[in-house]
Each structure stands twice: as structure tokens, then as C-alpha cells.
C-alpha positions in Angstrom: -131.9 -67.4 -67.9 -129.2 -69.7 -68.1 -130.8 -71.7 -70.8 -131.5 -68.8 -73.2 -127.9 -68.4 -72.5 -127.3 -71.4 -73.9 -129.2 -71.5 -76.5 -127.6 -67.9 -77.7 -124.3 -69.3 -77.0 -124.9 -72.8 -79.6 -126.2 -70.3 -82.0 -123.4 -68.0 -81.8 -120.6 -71.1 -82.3 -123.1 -71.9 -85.3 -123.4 -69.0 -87.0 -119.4 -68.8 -86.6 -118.5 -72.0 -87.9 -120.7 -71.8 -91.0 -118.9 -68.4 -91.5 -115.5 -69.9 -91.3 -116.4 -72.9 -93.4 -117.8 -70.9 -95.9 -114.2 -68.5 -95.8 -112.4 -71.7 -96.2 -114.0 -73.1 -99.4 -114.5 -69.5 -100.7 -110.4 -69.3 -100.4 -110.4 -72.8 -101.8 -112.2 -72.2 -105.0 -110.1 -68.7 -105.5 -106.9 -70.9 -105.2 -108.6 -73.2 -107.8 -109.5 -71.1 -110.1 -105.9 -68.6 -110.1 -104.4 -72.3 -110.5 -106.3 -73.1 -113.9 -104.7 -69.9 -115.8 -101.2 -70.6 -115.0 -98.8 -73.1 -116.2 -98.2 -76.4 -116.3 -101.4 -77.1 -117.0 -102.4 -81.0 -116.8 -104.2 -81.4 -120.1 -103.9 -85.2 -119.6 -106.1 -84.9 -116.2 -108.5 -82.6 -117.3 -109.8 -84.7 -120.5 -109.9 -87.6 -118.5 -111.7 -85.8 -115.9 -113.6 -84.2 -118.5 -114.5 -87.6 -120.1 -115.4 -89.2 -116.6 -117.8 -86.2 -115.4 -119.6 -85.9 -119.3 -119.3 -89.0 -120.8 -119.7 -91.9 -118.5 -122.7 -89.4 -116.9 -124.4 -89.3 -119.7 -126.6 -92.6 -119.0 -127.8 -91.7 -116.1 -128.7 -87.9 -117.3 -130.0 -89.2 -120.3 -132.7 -91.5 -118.4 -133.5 -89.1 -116.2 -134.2 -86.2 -118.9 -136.5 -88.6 -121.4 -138.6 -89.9 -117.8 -138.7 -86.2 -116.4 -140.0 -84.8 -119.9 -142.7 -88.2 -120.1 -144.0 -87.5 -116.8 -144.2 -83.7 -117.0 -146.3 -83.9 -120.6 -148.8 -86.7 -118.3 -149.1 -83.9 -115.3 -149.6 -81.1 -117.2 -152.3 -82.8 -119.7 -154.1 -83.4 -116.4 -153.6 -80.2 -115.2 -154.6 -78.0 -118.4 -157.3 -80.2 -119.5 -159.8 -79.2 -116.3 -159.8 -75.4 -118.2 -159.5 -76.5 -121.8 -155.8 -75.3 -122.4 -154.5 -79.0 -123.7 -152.7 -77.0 -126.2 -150.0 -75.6 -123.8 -148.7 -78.3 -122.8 -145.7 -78.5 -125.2 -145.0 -74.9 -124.3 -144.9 -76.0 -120.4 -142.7 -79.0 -121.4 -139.9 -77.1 -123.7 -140.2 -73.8 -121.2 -139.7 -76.2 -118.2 -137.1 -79.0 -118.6 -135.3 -75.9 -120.5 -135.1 -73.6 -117.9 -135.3 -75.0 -115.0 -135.5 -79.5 -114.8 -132.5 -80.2 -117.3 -130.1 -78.0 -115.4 -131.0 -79.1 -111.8 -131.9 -82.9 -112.4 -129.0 -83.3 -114.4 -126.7 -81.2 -111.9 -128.4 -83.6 -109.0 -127.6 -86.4 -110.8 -124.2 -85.4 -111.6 -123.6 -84.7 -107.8 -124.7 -87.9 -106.7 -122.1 -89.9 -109.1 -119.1 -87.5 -109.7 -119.1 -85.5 -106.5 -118.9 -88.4 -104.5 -116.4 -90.4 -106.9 -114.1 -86.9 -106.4 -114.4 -86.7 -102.8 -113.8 -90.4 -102.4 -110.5 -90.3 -104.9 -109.0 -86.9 -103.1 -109.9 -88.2 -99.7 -107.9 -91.7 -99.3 -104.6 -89.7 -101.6 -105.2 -87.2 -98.2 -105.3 -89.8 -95.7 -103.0 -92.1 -97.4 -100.5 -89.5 -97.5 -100.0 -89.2 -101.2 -101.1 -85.4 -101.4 -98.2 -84.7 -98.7 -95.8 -86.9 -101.4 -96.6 -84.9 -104.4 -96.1 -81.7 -102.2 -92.4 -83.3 -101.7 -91.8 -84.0 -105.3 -92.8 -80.3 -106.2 -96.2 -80.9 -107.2 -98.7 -78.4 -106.4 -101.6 -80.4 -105.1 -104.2 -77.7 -105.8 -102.7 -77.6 -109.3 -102.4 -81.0 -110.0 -105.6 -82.9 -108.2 -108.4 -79.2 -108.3 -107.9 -77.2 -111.3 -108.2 -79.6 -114.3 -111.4 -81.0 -112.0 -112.9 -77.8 -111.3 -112.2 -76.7 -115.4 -113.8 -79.8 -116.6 -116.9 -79.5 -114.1 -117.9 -76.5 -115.7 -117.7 -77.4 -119.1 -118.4 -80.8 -118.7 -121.9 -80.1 -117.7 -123.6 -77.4 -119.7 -122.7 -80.4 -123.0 -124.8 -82.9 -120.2 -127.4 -80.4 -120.2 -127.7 -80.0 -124.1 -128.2 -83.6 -124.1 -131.1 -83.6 -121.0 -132.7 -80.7 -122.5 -133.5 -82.7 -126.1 -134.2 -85.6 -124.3 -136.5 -84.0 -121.9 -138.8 -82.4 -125.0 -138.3 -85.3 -126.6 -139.8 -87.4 -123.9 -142.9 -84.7 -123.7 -143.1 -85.1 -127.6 -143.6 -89.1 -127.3 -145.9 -89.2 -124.4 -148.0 -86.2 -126.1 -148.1 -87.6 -129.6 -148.4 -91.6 -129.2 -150.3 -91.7 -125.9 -152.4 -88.4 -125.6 -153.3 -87.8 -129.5 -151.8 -84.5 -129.9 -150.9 -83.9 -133.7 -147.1 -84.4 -134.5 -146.3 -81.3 -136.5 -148.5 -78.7 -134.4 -146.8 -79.7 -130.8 -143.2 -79.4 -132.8 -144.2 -76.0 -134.7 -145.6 -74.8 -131.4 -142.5 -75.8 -129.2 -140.1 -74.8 -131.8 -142.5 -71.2 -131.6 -142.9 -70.8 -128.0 -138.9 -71.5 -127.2 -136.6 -68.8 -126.8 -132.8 -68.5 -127.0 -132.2 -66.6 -123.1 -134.8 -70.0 -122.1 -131.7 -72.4 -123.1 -128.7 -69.9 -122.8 -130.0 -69.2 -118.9 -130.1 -73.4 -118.8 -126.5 -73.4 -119.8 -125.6 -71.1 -117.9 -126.5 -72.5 -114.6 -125.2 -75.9 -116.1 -121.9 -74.4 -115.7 -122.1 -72.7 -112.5 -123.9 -76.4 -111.3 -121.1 -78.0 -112.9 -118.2 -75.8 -111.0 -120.1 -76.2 -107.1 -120.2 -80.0 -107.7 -116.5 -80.5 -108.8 -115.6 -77.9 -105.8 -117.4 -79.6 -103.0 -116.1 -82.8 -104.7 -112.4 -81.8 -104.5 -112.7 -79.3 -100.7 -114.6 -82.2 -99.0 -112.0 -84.9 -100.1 -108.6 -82.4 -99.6 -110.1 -81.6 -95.9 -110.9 -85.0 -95.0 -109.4 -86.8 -92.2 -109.4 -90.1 -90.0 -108.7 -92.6 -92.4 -111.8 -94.5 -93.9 -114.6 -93.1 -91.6 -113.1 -89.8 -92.5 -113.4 -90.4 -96.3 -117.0 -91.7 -96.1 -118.1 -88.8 -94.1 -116.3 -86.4 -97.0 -118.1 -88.4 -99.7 -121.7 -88.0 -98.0 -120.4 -84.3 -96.8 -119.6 -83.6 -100.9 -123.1 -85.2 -102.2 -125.2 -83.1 -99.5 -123.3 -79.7 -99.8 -123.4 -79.8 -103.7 -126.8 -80.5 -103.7 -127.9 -78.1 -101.4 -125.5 -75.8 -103.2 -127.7 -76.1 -106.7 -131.4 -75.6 -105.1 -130.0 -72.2 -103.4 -128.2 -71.4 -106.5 -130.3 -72.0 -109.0 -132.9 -70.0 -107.1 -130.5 -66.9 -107.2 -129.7 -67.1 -110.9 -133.1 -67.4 -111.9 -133.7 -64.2 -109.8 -130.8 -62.7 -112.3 -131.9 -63.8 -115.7 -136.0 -63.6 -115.0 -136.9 -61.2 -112.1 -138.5 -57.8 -113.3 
């Protein structure tokens, strides 16, 4: 009895402290948000945010898109080819990397570089002190260090995402064409047939919502941190693991919204 009581209790405390963590960074993100539609506004901070979430991501997005596109133009050749469909394979390319691969890979890979880059930054200013120091010069540290991060996350991404999704087909075009011997204008005509504009506005869309979690786990998990260098490598891995994990459950609920019937 006493260990069912236990075990009741350690899931009660559980079930608590996700509720209170999850109040927190809900309260966060509403503080973030109010804080990017009114003045100042740190345009300087927010293009070089901007430019370090977009443009020095765009390798590793890039890489990722044209090797994701190869491989799933291979699988699917093997797949359709045992019933004689070959011919939908540029259709399951564009439909796929579109919807659903450019958007998560890229906000996975984004996650992995930028989130823990922001928590890292945020987290030695909080345990060095300097967020207290710009609260003392009159410097509103949600204002000044979240809002132009959070603003540039969700832009940032969805122009990411226009790059992985060309890439992607692009990579499905190449493997299809040189190595498989599909004709060059049929697999464009069909693509360019098959593809639909909800397909990549739905893509973009979750781009940007990808885009806003990874910059707010970024920024919460470095402003909470604490304990001085173990602290800010536990808020890095802490920021790289919730944004993740953040993207799989959201990009299963928006793909509920824009395709469930």
C-alpha cells in the first residue's frame, strides 16, 4: 500500500511541476511577444540576430535538404517500383520534403545550432550577473535580450525553409534524372503539376511557428539558468531537447489543422 502511495505521490509532484514549467514559459513567451510591439525596439539586435539564425544556418540546412530529397527519391524508387508506380515518385518527393521534411529537418537543425548558441549566450549574462546590470541601467532584459530573438526566430526560418524545400526537390530531381533514368522534363512537369500552394504555405507556416519555439526555449532555458557553468551547460542541452521535442508534437498538431478532414 505504501508503495502505490508512492508511486501516486512521484506522479502527482510530476504532473505538477510540468504544469508549473509549462505556466512559466507560457508567461515567458506572452512577456516576449507584448515586448516586440512596443518601443524601443532594438533594430540593431534583431538583424544581427536575424542574420545569425538565417544566414550562417543556411549551410547546414542546405546540406541537409539536397541529402534528405537524394535519399527520399532512392527509397521511394524502391518502394514504388515492387507495384509499377515509378512514376510517383516526384510527386512523393515535392509533397514530402514540402510538407512535412523541410520544415522539421530544417527546424531540427536549426535547434541544434541556434538554440543552444542562445541558451549558451543568455545563460553566462545570467550567471555572470550582466542581466541584473542592464536591469540597473534601465534596460528591460526581456526587451533587450527576448524580443528581437524571438522576432527574428520566426521570420528567420520560414526564408530557411524556402531554401530546404528547393533544395530538397532539387536533390529528388538529380538522383531521379542522372542515376535512375527518369526523363527530365516529365518529373519537372509532373512536380510542378502535382504541387499545390496550401502544400508550401502549410510548410511555411510551421517554419515560423518552428522558428518562434526554438528562439523561446533558446532564450527561457538561458534567462532561468543557474549555478555558474554546470548551470549554463544543463540550459544549453535543456534548450536543444525541449525545442526539439517541442517541433515533433507541434508539427503533429498543425498538420491535424491544415490536413485533417
Amino acid at each position: 500500500m505504501a508503495t502505490l502511495l508512492d508511486a501516486v505521490a512521484a506522479t502527482g509532484r510530476a504532473v505538477i511541476h510540468a504544469c508549473r514549467e509549462t505556466g512559466k514559459v507560457a508567461i515567458f513567451a506572452a512577456s516576449g511577444i507584448s515586448h516586440i510591439f512596443r518601443p524601443p525596439f532594438y533594430g540593431r539586435l534583431f538583424l544581427s540576430a536575424l542574420l545569425e539564425i538565417g544566414f550562417f544556418s543556411l549551410p547546414v540546412v542546405a546540406l541537409t535538404a539536397i541529402f534528405t530529397g537524394m535519399v527520399l527519391a532512392l527509397q521511394s524508387y524502391t518502394g514504388f517500383s515492387r507495384f509499377s508506380a515509378e512514376g510517383a515518385v516526384a510527386n512523393v518527393v515535392v509533397l514530402s520534403v514540402t510538407r512535412e521534411l523541410g520544415p522539421v529537418l530544417a527546424g531540427l537543425m536549426v535547434a541544434g545550432r541556434v538554440g543552444a548558441a542562445m541558451a549558451a549566450e543568455i545563460g553566462t549574462m545570467r550567471v555572470t550577473d550582466q542581466i541584473d546590470a542592464l536591469s540597473t541601467l534601465s534596460t528591460n532584459p526581456m526587451k533587450y535580450l527576448v524580443a528581437p530573438r524571438l522576432l527574428a526566430g520566426t521570420i528567420a526560418l520560414p526564408l530557411l525553409v524556402v531554401v530546404a524545400d528547393i533544395l530538397g526537390v532539387l536533390g529528388g530531381y538529380l538522383i531521379s534524372t542522372v542515376k535512375l533514368g527518369f526523363n527530365s522534363a516529365n518529373y519537372l512537369t509532373r512536380t510542378m503539376n502535382f504541387v499545390e500552394t496550401m502544400d508550401v504555405a502549410s510548410g511555411l507556416a510551421k517554419a515560423a511557428v518552428f522558428g518562434f519555439l526554438i528562439a523561446l526555449m533558446g532564450c527561457y532555458q538561458g534567462y532561468n539558468s543557474k549555478g555558474g557553468a554546470q548551470g549554463v551547460g544543463a540550459a544549453t542541452t535543456s534548450a536543444v531537447v525541449a525545442a526539439s521535442i517541442l517541433i515533433l508534437a507541434f508539427d503533429y498538431v498543425l498538420t491535424e489543422m491544415f490536413f485533417a478532414r
